[in-house]
Biopython code that builds the backbone (N, CA, C, O; Angstrom):
import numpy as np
from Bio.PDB.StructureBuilder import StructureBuilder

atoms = [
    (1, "UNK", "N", (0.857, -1.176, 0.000)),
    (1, "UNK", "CA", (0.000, 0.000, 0.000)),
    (1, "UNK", "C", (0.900, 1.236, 0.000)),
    (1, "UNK", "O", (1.890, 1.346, 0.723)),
    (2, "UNK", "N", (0.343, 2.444, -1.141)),
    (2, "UNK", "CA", (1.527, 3.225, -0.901)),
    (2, "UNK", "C", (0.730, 4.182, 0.108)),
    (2, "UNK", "O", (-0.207, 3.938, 0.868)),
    (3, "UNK", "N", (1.492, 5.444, -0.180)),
    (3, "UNK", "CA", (1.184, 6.572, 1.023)),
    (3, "UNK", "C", (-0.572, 6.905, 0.743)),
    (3, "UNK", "O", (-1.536, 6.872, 1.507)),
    (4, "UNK", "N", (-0.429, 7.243, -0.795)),
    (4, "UNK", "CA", (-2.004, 8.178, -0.951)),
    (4, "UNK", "C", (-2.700, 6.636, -0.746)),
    (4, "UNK", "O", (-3.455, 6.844, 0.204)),
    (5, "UNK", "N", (-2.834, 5.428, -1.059)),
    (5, "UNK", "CA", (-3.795, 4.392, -1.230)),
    (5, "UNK", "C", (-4.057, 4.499, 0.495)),
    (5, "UNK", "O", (-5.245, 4.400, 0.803)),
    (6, "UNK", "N", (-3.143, 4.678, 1.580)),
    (6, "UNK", "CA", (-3.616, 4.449, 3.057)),
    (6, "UNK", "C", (-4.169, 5.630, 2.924)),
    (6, "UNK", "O", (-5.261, 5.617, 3.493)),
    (7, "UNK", "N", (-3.817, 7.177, 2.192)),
    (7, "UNK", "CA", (-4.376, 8.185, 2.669)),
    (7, "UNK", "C", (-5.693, 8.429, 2.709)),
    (7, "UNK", "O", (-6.318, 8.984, 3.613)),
    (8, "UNK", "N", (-6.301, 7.768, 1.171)),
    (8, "UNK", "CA", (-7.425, 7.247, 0.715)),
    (8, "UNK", "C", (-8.146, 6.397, 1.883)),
    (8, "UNK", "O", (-8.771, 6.879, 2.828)),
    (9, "UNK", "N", (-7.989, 5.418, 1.694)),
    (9, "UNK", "CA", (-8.606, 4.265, 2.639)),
    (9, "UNK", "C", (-8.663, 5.069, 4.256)),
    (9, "UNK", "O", (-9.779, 5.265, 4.738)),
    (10, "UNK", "N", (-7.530, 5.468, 4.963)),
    (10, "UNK", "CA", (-8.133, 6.192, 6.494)),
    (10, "UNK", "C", (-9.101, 6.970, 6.105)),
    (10, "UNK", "O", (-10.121, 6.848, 6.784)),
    (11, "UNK", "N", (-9.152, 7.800, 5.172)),
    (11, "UNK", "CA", (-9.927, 9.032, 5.126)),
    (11, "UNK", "C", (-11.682, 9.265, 4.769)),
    (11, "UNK", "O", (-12.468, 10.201, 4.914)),
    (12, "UNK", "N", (-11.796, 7.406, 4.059)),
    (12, "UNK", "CA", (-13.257, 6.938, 3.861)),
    (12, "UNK", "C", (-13.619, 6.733, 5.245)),
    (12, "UNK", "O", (-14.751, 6.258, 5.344)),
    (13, "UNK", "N", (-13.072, 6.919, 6.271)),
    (13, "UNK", "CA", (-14.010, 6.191, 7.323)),
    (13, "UNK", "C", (-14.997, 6.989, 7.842)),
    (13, "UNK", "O", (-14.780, 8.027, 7.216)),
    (14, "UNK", "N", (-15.878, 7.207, 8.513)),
    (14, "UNK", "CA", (-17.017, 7.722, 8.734)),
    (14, "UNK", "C", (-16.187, 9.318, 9.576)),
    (14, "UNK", "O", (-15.270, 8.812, 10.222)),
    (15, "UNK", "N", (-16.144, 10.481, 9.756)),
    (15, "UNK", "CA", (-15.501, 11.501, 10.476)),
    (15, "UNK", "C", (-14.067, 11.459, 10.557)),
    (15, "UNK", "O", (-13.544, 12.152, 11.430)),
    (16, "UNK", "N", (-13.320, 10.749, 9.782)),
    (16, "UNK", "CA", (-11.844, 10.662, 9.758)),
    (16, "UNK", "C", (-11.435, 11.950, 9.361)),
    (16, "UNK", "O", (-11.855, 12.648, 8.438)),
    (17, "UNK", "N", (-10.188, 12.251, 10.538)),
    (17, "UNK", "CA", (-9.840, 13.336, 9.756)),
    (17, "UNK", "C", (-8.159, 13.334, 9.532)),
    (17, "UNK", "O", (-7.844, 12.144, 9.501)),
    (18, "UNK", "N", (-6.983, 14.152, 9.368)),
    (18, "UNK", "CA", (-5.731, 13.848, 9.169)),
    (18, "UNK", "C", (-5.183, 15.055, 9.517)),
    (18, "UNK", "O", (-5.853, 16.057, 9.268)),
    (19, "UNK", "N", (-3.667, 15.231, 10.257)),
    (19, "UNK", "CA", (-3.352, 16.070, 10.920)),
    (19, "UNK", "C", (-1.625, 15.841, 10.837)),
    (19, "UNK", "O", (-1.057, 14.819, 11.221)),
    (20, "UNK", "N", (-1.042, 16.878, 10.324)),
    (20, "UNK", "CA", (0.671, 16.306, 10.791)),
    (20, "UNK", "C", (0.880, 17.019, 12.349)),
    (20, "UNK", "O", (0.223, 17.945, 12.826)),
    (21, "UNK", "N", (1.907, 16.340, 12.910)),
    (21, "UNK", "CA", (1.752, 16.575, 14.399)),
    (21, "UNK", "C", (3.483, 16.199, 14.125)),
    (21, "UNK", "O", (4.184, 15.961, 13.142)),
    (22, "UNK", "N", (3.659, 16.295, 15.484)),
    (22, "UNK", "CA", (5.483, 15.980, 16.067)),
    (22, "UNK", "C", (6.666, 16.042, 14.486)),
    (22, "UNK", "O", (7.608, 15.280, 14.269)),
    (23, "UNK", "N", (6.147, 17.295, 13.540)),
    (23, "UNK", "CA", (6.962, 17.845, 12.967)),
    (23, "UNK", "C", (6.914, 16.892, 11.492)),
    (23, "UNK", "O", (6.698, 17.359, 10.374)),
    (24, "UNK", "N", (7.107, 15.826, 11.732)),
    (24, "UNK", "CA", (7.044, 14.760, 10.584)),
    (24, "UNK", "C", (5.870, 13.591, 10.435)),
    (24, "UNK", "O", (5.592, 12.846, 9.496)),
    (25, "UNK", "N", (5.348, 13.735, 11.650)),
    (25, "UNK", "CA", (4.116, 12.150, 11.095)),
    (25, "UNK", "C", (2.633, 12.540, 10.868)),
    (25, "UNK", "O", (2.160, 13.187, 11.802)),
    (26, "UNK", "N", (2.055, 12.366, 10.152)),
    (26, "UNK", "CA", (1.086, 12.008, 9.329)),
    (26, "UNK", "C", (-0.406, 11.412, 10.088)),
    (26, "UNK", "O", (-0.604, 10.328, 9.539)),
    (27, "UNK", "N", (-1.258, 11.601, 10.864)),
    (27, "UNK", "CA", (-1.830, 11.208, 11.757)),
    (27, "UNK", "C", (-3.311, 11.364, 11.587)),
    (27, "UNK", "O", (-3.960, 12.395, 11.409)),
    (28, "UNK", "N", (-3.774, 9.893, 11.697)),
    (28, "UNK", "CA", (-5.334, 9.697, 11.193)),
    (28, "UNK", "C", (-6.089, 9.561, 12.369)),
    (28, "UNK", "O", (-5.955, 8.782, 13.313)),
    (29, "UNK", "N", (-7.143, 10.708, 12.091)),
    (29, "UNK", "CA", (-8.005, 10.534, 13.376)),
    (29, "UNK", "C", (-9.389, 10.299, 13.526)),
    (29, "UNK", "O", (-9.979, 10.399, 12.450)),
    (30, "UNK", "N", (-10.119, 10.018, 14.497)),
    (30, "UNK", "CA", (-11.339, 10.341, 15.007)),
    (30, "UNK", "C", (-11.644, 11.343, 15.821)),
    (30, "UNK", "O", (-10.683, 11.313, 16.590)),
    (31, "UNK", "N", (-12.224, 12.080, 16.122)),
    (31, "UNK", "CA", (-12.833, 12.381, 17.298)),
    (31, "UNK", "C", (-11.404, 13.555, 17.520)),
    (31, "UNK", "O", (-11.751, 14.188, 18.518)),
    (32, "UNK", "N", (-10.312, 13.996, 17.167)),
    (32, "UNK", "CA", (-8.770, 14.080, 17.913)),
    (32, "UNK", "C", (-8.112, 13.027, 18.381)),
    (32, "UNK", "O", (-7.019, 13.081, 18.945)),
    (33, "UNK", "N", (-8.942, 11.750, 18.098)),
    (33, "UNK", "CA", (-8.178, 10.780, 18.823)),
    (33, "UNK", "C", (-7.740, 9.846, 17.272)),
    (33, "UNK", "O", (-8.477, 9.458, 16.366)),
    (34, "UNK", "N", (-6.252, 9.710, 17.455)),
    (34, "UNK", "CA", (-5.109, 8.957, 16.155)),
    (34, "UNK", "C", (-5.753, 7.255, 16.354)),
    (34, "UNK", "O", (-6.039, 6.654, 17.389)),
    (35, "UNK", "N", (-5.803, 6.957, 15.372)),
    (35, "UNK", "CA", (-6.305, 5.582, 15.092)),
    (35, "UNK", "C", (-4.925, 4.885, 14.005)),
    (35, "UNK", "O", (-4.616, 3.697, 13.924)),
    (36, "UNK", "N", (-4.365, 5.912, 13.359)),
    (36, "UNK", "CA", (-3.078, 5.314, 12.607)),
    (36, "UNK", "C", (-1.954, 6.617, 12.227)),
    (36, "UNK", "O", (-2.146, 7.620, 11.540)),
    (37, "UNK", "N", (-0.943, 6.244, 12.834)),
    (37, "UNK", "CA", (0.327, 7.259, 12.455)),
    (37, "UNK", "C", (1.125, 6.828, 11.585)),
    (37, "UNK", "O", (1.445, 5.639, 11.596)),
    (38, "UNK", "N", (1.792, 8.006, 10.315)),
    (38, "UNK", "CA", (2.606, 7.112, 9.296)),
    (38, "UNK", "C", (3.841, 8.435, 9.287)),
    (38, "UNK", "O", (3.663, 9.558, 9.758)),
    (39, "UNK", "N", (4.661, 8.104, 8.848)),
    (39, "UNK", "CA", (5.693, 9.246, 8.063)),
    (39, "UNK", "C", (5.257, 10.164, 7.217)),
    (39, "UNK", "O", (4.535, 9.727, 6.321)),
    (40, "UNK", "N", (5.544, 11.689, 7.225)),
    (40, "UNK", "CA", (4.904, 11.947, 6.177)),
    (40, "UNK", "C", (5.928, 12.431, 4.723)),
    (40, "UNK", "O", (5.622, 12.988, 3.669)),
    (41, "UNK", "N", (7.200, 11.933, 5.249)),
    (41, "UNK", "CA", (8.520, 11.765, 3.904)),
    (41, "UNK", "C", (8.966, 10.687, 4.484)),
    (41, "UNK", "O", (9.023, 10.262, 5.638)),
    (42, "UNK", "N", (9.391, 10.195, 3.042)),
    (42, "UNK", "CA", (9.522, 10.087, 2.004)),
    (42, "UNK", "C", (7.963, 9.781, 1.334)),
    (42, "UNK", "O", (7.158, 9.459, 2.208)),
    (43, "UNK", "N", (7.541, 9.814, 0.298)),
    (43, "UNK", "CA", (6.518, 9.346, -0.169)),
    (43, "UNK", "C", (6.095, 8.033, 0.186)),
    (43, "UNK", "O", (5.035, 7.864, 0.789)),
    (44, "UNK", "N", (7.108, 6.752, -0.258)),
    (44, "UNK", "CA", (6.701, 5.971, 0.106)),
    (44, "UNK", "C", (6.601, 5.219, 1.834)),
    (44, "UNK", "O", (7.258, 5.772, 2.715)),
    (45, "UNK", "N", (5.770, 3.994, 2.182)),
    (45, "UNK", "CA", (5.411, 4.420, 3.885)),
    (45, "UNK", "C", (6.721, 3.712, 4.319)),
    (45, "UNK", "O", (7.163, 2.790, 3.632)),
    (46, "UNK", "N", (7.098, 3.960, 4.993)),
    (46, "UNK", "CA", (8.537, 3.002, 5.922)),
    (46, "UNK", "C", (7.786, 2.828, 7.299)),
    (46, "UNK", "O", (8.327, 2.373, 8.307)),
    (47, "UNK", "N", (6.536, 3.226, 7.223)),
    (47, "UNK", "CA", (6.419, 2.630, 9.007)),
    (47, "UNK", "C", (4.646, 2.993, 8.934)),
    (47, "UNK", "O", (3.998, 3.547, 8.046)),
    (48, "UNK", "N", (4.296, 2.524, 10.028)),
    (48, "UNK", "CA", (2.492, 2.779, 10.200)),
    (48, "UNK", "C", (2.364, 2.135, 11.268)),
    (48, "UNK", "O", (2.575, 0.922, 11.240)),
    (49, "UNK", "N", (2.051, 2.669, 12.280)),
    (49, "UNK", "CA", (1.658, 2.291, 13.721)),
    (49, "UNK", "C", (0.165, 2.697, 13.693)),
    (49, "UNK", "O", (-0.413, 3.671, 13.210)),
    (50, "UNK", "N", (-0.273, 1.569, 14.405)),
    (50, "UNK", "CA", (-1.867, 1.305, 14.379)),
    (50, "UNK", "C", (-2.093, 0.291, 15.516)),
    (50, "UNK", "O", (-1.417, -0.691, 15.824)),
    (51, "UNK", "N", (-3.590, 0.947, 16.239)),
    (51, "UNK", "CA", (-4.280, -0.021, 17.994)),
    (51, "UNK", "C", (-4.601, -1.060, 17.304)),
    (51, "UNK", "O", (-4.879, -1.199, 16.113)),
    (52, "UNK", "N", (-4.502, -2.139, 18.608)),
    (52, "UNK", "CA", (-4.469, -3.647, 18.279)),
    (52, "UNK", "C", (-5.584, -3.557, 19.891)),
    (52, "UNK", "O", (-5.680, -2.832, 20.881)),
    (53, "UNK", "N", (-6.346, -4.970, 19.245)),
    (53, "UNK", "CA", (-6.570, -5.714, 20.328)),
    (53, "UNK", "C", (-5.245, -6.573, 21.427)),
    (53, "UNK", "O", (-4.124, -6.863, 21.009)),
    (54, "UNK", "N", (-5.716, -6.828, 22.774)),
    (54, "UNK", "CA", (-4.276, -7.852, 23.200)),
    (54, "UNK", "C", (-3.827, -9.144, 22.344)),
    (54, "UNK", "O", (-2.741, -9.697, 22.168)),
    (55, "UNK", "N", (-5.052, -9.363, 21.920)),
    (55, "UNK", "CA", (-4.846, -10.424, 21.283)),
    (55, "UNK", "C", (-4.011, -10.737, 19.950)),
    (55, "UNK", "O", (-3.204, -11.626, 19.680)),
    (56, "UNK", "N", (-4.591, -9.520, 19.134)),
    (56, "UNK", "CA", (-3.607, -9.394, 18.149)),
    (56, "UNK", "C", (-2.377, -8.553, 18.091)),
    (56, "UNK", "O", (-1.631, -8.626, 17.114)),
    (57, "UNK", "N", (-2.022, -7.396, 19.550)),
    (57, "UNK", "CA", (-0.811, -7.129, 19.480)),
    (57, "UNK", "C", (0.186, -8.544, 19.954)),
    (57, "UNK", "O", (1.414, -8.577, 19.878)),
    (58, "UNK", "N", (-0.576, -9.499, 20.377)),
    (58, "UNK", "CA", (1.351, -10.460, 20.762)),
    (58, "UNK", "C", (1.290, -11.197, 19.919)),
    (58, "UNK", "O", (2.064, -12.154, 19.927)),
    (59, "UNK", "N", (0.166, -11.003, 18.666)),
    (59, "UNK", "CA", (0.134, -12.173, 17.325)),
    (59, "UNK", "C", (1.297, -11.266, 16.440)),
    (59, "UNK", "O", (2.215, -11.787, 15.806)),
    (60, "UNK", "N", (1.075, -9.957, 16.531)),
    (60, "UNK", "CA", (1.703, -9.371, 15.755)),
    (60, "UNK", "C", (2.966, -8.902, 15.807)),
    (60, "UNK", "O", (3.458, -8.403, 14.795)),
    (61, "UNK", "N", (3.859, -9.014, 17.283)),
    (61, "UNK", "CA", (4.665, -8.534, 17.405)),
    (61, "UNK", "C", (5.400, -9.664, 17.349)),
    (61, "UNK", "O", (6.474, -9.510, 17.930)),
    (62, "UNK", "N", (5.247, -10.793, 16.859)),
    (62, "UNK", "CA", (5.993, -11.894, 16.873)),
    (62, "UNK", "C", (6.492, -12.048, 15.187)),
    (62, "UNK", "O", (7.154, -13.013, 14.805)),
    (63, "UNK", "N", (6.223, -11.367, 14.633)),
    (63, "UNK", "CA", (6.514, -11.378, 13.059)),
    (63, "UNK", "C", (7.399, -10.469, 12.906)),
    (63, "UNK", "O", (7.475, -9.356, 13.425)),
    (64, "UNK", "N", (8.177, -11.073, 12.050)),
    (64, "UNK", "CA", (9.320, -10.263, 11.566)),
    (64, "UNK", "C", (9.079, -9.051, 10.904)),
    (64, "UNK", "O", (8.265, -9.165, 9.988)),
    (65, "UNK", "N", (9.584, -7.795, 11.099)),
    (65, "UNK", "CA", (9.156, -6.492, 10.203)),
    (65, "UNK", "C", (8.020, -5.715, 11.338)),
    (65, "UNK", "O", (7.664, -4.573, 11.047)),
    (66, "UNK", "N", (7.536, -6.278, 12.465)),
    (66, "UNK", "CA", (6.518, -5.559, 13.124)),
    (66, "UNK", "C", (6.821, -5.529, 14.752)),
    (66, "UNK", "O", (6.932, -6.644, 15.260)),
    (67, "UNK", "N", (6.936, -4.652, 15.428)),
    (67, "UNK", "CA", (7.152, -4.303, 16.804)),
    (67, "UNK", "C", (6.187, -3.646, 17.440)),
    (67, "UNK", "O", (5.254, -3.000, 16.962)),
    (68, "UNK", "N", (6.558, -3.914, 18.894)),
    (68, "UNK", "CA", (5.700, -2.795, 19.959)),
    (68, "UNK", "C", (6.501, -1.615, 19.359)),
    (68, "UNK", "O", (7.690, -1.503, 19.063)),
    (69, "UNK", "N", (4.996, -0.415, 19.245)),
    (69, "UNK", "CA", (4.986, 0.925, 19.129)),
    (69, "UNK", "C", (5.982, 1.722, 20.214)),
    (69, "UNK", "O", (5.865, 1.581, 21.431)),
    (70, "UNK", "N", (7.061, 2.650, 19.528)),
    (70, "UNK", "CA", (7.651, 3.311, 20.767)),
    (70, "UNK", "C", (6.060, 4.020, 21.638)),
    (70, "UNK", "O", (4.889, 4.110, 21.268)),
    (71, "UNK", "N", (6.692, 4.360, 22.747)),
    (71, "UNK", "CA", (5.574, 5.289, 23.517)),
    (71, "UNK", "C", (4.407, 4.853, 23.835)),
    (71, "UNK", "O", (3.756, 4.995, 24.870)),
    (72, "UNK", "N", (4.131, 4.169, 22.619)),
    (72, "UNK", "CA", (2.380, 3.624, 22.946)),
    (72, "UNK", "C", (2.049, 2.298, 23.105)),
    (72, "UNK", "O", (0.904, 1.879, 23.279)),
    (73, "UNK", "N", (3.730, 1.194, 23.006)),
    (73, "UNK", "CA", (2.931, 0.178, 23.452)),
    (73, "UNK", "C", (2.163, -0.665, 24.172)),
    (73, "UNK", "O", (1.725, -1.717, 23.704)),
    (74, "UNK", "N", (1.901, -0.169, 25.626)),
    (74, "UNK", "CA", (1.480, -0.037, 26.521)),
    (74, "UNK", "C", (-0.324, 0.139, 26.444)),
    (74, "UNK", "O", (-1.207, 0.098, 27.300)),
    (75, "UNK", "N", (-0.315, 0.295, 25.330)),
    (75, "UNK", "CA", (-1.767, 0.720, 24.724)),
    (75, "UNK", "C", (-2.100, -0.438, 23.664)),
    (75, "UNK", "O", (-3.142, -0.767, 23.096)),
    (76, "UNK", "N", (-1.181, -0.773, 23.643)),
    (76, "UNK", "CA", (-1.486, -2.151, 22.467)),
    (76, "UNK", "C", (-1.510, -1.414, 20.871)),
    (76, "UNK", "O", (-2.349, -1.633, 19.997)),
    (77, "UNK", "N", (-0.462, -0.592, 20.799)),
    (77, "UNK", "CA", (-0.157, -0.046, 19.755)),
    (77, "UNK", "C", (0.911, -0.926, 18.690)),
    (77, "UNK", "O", (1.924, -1.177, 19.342)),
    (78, "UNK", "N", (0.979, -1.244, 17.872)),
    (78, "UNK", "CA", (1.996, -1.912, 17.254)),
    (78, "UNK", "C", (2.716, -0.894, 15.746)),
    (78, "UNK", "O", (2.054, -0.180, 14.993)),
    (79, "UNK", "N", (4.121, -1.133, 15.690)),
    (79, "UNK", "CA", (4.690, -0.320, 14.588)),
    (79, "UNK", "C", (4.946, -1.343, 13.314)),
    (79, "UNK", "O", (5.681, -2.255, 13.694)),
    (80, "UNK", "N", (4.668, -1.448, 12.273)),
    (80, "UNK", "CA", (4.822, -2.249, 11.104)),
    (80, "UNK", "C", (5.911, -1.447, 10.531)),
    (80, "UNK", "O", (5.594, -0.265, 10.397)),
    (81, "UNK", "N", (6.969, -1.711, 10.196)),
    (81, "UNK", "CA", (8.246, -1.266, 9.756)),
    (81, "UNK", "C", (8.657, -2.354, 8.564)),
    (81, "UNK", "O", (9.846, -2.323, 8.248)),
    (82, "UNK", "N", (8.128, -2.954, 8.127)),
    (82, "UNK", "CA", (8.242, -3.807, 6.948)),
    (82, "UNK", "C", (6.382, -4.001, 6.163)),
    (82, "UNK", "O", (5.588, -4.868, 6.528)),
    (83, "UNK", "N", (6.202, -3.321, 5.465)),
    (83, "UNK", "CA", (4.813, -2.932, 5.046)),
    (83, "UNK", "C", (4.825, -4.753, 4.553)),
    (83, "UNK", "O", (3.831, -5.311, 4.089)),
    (84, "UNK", "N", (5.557, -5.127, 4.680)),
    (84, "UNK", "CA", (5.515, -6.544, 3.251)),
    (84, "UNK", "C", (5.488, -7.374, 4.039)),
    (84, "UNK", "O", (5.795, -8.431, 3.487)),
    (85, "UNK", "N", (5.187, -7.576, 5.576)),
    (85, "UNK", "CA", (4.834, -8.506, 6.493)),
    (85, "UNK", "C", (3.316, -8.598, 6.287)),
    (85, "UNK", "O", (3.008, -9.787, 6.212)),
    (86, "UNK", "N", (2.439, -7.931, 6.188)),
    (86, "UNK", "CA", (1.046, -8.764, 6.411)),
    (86, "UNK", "C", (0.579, -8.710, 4.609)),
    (86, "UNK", "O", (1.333, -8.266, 3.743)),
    (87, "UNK", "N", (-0.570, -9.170, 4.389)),
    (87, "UNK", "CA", (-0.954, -8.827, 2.851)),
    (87, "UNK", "C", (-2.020, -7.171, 3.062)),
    (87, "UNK", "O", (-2.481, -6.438, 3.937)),
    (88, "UNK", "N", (-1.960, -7.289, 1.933)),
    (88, "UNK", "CA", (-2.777, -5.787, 2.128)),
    (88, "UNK", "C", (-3.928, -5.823, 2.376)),
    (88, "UNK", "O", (-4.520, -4.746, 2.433)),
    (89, "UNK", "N", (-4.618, -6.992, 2.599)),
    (89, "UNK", "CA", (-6.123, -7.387, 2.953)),
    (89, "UNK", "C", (-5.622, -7.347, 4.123)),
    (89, "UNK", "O", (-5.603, -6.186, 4.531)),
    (90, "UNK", "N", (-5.231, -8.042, 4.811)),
    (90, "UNK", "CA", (-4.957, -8.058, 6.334)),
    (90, "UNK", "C", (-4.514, -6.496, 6.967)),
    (90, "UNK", "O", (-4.822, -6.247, 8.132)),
    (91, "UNK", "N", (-3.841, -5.555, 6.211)),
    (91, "UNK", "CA", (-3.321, -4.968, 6.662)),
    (91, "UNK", "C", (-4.562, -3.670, 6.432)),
    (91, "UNK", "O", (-4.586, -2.760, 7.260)),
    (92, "UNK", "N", (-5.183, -3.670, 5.706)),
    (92, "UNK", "CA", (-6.524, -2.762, 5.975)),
    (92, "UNK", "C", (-7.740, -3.080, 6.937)),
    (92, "UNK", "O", (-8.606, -2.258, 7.236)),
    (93, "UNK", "N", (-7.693, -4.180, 7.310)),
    (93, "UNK", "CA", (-8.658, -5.122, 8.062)),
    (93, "UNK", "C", (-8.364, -4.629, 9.601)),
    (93, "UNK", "O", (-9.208, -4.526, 10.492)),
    (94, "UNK", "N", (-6.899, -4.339, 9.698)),
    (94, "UNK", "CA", (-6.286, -4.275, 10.703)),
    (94, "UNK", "C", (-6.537, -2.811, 11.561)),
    (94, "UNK", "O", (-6.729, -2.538, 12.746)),
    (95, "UNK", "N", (-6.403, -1.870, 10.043)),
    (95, "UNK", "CA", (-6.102, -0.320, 10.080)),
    (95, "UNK", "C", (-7.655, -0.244, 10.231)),
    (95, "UNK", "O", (-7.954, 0.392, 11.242)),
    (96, "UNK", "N", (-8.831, -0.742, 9.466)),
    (96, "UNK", "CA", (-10.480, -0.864, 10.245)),
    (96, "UNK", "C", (-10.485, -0.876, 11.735)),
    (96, "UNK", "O", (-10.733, 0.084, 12.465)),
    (97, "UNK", "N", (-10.128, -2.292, 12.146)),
    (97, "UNK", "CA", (-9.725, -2.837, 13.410)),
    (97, "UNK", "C", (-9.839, -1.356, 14.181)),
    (97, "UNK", "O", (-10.928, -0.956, 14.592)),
    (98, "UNK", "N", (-8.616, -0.587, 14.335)),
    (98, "UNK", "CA", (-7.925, 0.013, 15.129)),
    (98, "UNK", "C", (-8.745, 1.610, 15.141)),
    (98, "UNK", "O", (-8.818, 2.478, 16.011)),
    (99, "UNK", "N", (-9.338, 1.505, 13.638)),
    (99, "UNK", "CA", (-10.574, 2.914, 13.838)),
    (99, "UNK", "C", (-11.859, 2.221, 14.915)),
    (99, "UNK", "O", (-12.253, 2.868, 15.886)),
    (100, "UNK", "N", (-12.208, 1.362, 14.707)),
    (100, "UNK", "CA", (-13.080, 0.194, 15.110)),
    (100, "UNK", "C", (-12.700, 0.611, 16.792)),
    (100, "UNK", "O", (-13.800, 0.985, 17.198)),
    (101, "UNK", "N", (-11.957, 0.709, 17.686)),
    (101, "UNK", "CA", (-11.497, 0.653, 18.769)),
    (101, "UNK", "C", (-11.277, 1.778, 19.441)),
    (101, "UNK", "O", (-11.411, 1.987, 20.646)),
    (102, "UNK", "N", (-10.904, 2.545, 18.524)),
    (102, "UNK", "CA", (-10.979, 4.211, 18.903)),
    (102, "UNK", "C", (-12.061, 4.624, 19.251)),
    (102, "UNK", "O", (-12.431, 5.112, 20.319)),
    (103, "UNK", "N", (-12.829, 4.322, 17.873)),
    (103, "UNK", "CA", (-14.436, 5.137, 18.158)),
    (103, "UNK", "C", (-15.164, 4.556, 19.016)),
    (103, "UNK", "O", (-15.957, 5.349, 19.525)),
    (104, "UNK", "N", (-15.270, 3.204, 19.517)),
    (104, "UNK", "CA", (-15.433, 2.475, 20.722)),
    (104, "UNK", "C", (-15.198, 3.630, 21.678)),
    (104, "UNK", "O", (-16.117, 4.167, 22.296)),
    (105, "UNK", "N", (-13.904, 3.993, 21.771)),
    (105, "UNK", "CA", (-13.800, 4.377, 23.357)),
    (105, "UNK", "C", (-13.950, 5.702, 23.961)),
    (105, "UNK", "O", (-13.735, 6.176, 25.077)),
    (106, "UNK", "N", (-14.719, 6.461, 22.018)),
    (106, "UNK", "CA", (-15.308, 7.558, 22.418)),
    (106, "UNK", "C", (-16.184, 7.793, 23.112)),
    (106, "UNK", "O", (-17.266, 7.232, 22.941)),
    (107, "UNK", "N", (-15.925, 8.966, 24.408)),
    (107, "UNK", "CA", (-17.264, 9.563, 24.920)),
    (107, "UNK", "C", (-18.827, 9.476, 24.323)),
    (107, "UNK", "O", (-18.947, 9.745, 23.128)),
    (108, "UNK", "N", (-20.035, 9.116, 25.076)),
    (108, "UNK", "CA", (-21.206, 9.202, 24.108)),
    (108, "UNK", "C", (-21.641, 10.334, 23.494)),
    (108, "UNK", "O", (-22.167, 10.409, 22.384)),
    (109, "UNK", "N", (-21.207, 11.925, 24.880)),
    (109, "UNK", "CA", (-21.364, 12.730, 23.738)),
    (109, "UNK", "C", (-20.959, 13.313, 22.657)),
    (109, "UNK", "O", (-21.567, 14.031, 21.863)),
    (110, "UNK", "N", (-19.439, 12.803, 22.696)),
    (110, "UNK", "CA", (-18.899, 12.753, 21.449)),
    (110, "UNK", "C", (-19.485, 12.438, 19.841)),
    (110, "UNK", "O", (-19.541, 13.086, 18.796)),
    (111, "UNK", "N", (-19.973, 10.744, 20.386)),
    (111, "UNK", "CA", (-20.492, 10.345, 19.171)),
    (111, "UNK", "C", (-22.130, 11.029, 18.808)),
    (111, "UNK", "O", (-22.620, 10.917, 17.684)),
    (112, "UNK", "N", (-22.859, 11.749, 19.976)),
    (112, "UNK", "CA", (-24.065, 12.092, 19.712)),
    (112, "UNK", "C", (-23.703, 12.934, 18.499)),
    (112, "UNK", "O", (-24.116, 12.790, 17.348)),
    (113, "UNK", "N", (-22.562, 14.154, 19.135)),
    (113, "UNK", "CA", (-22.545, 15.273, 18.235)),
    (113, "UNK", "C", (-22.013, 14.988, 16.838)),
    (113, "UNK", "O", (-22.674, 15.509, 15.940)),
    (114, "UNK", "N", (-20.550, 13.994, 16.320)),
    (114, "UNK", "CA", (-20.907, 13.414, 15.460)),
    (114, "UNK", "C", (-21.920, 12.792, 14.102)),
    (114, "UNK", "O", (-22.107, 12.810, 12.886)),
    (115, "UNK", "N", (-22.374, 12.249, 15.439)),
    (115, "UNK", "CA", (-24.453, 11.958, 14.329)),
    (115, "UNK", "C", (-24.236, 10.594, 13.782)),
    (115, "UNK", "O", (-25.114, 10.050, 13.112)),
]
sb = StructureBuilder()
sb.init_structure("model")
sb.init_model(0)
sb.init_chain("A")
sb.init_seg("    ")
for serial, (resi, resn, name, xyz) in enumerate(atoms, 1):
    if name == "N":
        sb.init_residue(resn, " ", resi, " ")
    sb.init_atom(name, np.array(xyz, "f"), 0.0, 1.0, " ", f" {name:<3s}", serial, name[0])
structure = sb.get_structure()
C-alpha cells in the first residue's frame, strides 16, 4: 500500500480526519483521537503504527518487520516497519480494526454530536 492508497482508505471512514503533528508524522483521526500514524517523507510508507486488540498485538509482534509501538505500546499499539509482512487485505482489516477501537472508546457525547 503506498502513502495516498492508506491516505485514501483512512480518510473513507465515517468523520476521519488527518493532521501532521510531532513535525514529521502524518496522523489519522477520530474524534482528535489517532487511530493510525505514518511518516509523512519520504513518499513511500517506511512505518504505520496502528491499535491492536491484546490479542492481536502479541500475534503481531511476533513477526518479523513488526514491533511494539515506541511510547504507545502499553496501549497495544503496534509499529509495522516492513509494510511486506502482512498482505494488504490483512493490513486494511487491521487499520479498520484500530478505527473500530478508537471510536469504541469515544465519549457518548462525542459520538451524539458526530451523528
Amino acid at each position: 500500500m503506498d502513502k495516498e492508497t492508506l491516505r485514501e482508505y483512512c480518510l473513507s471512514f465515517p468523520h476521519a480526519t488527518e493532521r501532521v503533528q510531532w513535525g514529521n508524522d502524518l496522523l489519522f483521526c477520530i474524534a482528535d483521537k489517532m487511530f493510525a500514524v505514518t511518516n509523512l517523507e519520504p513518499a513511500e510508507i517506511r512505518g504505520l503504527s496502528i491499535k491492536c486488540d491484546p490479542e492481536t498485538f502479541a500475534e503481531l509482534i511476533e513477526r518479523e518487520g513488526i514491533e511494539p509501538a515506541a511510547y504507545l505500546a502499553r496501549y497495544k499499539w503496534v509499529s509495522i516497519r516492513n509494510m511486506n509482512a502482512l498482505k494488504p487485505r490483512e493490513l486494511r482489516d487491521l487499520i479498520r480494526a484500530s478505527y473500530d477501537m478508537v471510536y469504541a472508546r469515544l465519549p457518548a457525547g462525542v459520538k451524539r454530536r458526530m451523528g
